[in-house]
C-alpha positions in Angstrom: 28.9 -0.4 8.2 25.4 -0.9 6.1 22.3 -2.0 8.7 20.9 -3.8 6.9 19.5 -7.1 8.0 21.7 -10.1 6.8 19.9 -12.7 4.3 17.9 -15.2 6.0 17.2 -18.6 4.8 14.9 -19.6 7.7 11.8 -18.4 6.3 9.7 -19.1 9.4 12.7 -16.4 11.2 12.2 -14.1 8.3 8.3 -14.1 8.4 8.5 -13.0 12.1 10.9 -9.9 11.2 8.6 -8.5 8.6 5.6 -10.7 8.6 4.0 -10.7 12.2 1.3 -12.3 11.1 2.5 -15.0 9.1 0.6 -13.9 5.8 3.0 -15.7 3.4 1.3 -19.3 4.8 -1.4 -18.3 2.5 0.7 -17.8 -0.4 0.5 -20.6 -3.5 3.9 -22.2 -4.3 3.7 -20.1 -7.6 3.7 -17.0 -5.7 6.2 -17.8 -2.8 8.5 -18.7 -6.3 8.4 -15.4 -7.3 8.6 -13.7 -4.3 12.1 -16.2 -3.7 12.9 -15.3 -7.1 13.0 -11.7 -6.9 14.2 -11.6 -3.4 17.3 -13.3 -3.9 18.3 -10.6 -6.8 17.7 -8.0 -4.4 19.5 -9.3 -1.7 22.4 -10.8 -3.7 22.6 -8.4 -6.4 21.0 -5.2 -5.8 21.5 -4.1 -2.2 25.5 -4.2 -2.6 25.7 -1.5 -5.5 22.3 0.3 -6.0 23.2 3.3 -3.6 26.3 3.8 -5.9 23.8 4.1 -9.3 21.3 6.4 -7.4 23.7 8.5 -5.9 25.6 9.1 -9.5 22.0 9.1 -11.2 22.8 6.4 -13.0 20.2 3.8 -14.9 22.1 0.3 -13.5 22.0 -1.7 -16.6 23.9 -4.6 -15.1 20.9 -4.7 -13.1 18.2 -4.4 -15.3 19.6 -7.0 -17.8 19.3 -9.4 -15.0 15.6 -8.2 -14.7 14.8 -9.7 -18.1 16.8 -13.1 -16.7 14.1 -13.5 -13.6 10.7 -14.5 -15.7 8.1 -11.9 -14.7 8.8 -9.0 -17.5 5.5 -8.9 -18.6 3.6 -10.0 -15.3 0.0 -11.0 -15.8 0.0 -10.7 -19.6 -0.5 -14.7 -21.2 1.8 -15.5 -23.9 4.0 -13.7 -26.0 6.8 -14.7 -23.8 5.2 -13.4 -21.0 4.7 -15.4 -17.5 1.2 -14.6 -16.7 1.8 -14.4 -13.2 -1.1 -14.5 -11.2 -2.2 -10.6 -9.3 -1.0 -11.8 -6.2 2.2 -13.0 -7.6 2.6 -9.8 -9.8 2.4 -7.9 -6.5 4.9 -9.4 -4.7 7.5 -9.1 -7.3 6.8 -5.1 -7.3 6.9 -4.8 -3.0 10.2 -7.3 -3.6 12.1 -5.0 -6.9 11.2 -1.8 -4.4 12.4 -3.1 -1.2 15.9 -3.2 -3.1 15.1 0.4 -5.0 12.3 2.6 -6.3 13.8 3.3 -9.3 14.0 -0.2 -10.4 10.8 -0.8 -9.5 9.2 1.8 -11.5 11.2 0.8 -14.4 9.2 -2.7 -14.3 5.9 -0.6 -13.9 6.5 1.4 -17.1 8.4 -0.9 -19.1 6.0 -4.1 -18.1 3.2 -2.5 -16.5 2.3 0.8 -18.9 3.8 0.0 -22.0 3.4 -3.7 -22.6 0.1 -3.8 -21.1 -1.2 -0.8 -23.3 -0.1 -3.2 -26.1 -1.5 -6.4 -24.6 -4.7 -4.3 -23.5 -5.6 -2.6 -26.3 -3.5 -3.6 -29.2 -4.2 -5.4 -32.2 -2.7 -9.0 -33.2 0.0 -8.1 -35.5 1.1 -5.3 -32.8 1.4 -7.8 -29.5 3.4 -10.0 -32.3 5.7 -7.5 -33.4 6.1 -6.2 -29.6 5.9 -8.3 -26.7 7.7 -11.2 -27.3 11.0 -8.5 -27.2 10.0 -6.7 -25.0 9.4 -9.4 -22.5 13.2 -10.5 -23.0 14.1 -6.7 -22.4 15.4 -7.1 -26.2 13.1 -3.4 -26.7 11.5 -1.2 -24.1 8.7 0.7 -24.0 7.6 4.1 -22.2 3.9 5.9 -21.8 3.5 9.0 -22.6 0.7 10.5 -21.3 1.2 13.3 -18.6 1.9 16.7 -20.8 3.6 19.7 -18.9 0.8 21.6 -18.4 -1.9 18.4 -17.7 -1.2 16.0 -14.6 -3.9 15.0 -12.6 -6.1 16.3 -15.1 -4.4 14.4 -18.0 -8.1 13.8 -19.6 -7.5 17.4 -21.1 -4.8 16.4 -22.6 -4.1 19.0 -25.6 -1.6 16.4 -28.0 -2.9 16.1 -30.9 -3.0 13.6 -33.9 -4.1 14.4 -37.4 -4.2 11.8 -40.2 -2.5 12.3 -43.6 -3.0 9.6 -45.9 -1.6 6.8 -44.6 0.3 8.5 -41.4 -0.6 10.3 -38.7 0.7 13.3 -37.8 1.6 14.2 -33.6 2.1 17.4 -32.0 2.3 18.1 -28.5 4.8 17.9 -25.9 4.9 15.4 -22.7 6.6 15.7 -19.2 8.1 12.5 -16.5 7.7 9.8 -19.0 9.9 7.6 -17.8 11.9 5.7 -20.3 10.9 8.1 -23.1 14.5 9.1 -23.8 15.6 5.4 -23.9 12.6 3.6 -25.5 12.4 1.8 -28.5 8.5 1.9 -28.8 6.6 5.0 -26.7 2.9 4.7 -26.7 1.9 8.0 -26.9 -1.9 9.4 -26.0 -3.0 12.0 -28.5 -6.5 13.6 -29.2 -7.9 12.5 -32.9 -9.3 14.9 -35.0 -12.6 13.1 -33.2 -11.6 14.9 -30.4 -11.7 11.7 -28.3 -8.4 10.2 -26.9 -6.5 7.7 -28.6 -3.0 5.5 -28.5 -0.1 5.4 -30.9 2.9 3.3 -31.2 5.9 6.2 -32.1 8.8 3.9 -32.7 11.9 5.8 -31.5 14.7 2.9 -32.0 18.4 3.8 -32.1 17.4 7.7 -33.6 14.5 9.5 -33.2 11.9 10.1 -35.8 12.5 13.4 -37.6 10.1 15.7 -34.7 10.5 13.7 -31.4 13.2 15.8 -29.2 13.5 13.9 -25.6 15.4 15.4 -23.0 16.1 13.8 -19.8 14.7 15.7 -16.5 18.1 16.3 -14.1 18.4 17.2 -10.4 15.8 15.1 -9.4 16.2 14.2 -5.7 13.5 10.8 -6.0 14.0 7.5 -8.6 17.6 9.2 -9.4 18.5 5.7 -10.9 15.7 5.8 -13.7 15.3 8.3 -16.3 12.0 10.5 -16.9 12.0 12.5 -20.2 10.5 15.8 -21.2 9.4 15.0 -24.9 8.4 17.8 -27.8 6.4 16.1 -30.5 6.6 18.8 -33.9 5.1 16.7 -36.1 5.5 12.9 -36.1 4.7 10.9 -38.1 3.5 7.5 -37.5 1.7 4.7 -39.9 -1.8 4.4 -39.5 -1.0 1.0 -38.4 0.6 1.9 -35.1 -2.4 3.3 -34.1 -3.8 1.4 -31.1 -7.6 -0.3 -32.5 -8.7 -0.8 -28.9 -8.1 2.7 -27.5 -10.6 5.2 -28.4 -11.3 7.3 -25.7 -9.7 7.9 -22.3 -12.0 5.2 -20.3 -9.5 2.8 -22.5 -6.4 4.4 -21.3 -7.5 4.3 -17.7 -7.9 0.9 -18.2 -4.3 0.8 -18.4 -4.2 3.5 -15.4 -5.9 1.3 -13.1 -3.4 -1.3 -13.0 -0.9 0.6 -12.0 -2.2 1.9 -9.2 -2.5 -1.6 -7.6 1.3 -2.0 -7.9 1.9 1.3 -6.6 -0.2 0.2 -3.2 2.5 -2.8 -3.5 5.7 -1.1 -4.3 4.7 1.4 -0.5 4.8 -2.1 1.2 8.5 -2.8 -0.6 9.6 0.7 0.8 7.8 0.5 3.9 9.3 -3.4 4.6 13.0 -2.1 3.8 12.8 1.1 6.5 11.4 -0.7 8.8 13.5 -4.3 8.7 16.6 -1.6 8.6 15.1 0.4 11.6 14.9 -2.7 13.8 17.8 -4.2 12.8 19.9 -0.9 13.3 18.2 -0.7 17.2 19.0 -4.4 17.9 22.9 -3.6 17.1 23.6 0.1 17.5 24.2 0.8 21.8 23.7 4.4 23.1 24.1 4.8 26.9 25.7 1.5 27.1 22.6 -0.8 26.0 21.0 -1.5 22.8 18.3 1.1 21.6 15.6 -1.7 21.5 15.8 -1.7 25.2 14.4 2.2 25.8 10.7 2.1 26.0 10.2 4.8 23.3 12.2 2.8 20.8 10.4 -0.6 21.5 6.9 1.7 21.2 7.9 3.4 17.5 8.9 -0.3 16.0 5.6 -1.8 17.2 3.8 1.0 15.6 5.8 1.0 12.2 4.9 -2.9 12.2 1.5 -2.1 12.9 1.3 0.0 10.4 3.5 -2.5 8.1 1.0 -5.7 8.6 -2.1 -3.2 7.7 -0.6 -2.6 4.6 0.2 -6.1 3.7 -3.1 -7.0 4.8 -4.7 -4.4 2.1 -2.4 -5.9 -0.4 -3.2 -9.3 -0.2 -6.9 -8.3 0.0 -6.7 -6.6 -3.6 -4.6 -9.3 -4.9 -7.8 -11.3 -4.4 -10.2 -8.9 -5.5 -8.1 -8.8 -8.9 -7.9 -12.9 -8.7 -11.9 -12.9 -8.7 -12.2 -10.0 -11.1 -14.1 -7.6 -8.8 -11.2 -5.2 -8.0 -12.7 -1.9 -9.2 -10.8 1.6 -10.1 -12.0 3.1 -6.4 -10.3 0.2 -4.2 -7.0 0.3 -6.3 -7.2 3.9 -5.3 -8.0 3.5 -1.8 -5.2 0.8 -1.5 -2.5 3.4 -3.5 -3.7 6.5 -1.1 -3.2 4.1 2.1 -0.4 2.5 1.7 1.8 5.0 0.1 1.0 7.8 3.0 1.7 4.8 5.6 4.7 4.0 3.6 5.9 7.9 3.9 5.2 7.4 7.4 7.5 4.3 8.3 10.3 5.5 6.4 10.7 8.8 7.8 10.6 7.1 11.9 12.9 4.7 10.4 15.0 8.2 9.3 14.8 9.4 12.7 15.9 6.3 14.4 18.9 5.6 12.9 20.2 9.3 14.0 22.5 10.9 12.0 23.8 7.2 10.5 20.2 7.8 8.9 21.2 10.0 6.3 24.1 7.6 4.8 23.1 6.3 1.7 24.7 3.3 2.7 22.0 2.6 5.1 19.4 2.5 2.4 16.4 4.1 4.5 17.3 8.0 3.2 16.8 6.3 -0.4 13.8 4.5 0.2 12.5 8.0 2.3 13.3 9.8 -1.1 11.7 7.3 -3.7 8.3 7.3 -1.8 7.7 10.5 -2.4 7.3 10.1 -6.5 5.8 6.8 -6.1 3.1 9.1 -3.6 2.7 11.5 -6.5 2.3 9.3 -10.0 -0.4 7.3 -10.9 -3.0 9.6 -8.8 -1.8 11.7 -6.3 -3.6 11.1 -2.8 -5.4 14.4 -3.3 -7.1 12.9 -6.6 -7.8 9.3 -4.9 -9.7 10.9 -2.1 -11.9 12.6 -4.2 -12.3 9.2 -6.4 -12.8 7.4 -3.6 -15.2 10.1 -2.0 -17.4 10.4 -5.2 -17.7 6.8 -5.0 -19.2 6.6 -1.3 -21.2 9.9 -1.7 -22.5 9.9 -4.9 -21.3 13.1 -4.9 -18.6 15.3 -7.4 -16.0 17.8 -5.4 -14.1 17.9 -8.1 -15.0 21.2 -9.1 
């Protein structure tokens, strides 16, 4: 029998289960309809088959088709079919998609978060035309390519390479975990010019690949099973000079892009961390051992407070940095800060909510083994915590430990 906690329509009873301190009173009308929005698809169409899709490591296009139905492909971006949803609003739709699963939730952050905003960043006119307006129906998708098998956190050395030959360019390299890159229509792909500086081209893949791209989908993954990542060889693509991005033209520009995502990443923790916990207390309110209800043994009643504790801090940093971003003075280092927190916290909660549920912990029917799985990529990409504590610590030191 799944734990998890039944829909609630009450939202004052639902705040109290997840939101002690009744932070969603603060929330506009615009962002509590998102967060409705995207809440009801996980509860009503999500929950009840997505343990099937990861388990088979299967990408659940029933689901993601609905994805484009819900308005917020394309978040913050303004026009081109997009919703220009507000930072906080943006935020709550990525803790909401990863309280139902990881892997759809990191499908939005490549697809709306990478892709399209690397074309709505840094693209020209004819390109967000051509692009976003199909992308935000879910009509194409996108995928970024930029970590390279031998170049992770130190993806600024990237070694792909672009060369131009009259009206083309021509790409070799290779690229590693780009997720969507065997399933994209258009891949942004970060080369380095014959400039030497780093720059951004559209590599239309479409029904075939060009003659040189070769994308093979990464298997036994035990994290985001239900979402693809691709190891891609580039042997010289070509691409007209026109899908070369104007406004990327060193790797400043693609952090641009970077920086983003590292703010949904702090919010997507707070979906996984919500989910364990919610299941935790749910399971220990129902489940009896020694002829009582676990929520009455001391120890048990001690390890929820804490995981709530824990829980509220997290939404507290995100609603924080949803302002920040709403007053335009959210900067690289408290993104990072905010990722690094919340995604260790995150680790945390879900592996007490593991341990609570026992052995019926390890069902995937319970959800919290899933969630305890997908944490651990979405504590990895975008900036491991290693490389945020030295961003942040640089920042507050004026000091390098980098090398």
């Amino acid at each position: 029998m799944s734990t998890t906690a039944p829909q609630l329509t009450d939202d004052l009873a639902q705040a109290r289960a997840t939101d002690y301190f009744f932070l969603r009173e603060q929330l506009t009308e615009e962002q509590l309809d998102a967060l409705r929005r995207v809440r009801s698809f996980v509860d009503e169409d999500v929950l009840p088959v997505i343990a099937g899709y990861w388990e088979r490591a299967e990408v659940p296009w029933p689901l993601i088709r609905r994805i484009g139905e819900l308005g917020i492909v394309g978040e913050d971006i303004a026009g081109y079919g997009c919703p220009a949803l507000n930072p906080i609003a943006c935020g709550l739709v990525h803790m909401e998609l990863n309280r139902g699963d990881g892997s759809l939730g990191t499908f939005l952050g490549v697809h709306s978060g990478l892709a399209m905003k690397s074309i709505a960043l840094l693209g020209s006119d004819q390109q967000k035309q051509r692009w976003l307006p199909a992308m935000a129906r879910l009509e194409k998708l996108g995928a970024f390519a930029l970590t390279e098998p031998n170049h992770g956190s130190d993806s600024v050395a990237l070694e792909t390479t672009a060369r131009r030959d009259g009206d083309q360019f021509v790409i070799d390299g290779a690229k590693r975990w780009i997720g969507l890159g065997s399933l994209a229509d258009v891949v942004v792909v970060w080369a380095r010019g014959e400039d030497g500086a780093v720059h951004g081209y559209l590599v239309e893949t479409g029904p075939t690949h060009p003659a040189g791209y070769q994308a093979e989908v990464i298997e036994g993954k035990g994290s985001l099973r239900a979402v693809w990542q691709a190891q891609i060889a580039l042997e010289g693509v070509r691409v007209p000079v026109e899908n070369l991005l104007p406004g990327a033209n060193s790797f400043k520009d693609t952090a641009r892009v970077l920086a983003s995502t590292r703010v949904t990443c702090a919010w997507a923790a707070l979906g996984h961390a919500v989910a364990a916990y919610d299941t935790a207390l749910t399971y220990a309110m129902r489940r009896q051992q020694f002829g009582k209800p676990l929520v009455s043994f001391q120890i048990v009643q001690d390890r929820l407070v804490r995981m709530l504790a824990e829980v509220t801090s997290m939404q507290l940093y995100c609603l924080q940095i949803g302002r920040l971003a709403e007053r335009g003075q959210l900067t690289d280092t408290i993104a990072g800060l905010a990722k690094l927190n919340n995604t260790r916290k995150a680790r945390q909660i879900c592996a007490e909510a593991r341990d609570l549920l026992g052995g019926n912990g390890i069902l995937l029917e319970n959800h919290v083994i899933r969630h305890m799985a997908d944490i651990e990529a979405i504590h990895t990409y975008e900036g491991t915590e290693t490389m945020q504590t030295l961003i942040v610590g640089r920042d507050i030191t004026g000091v390098s430990a980098f090398v």
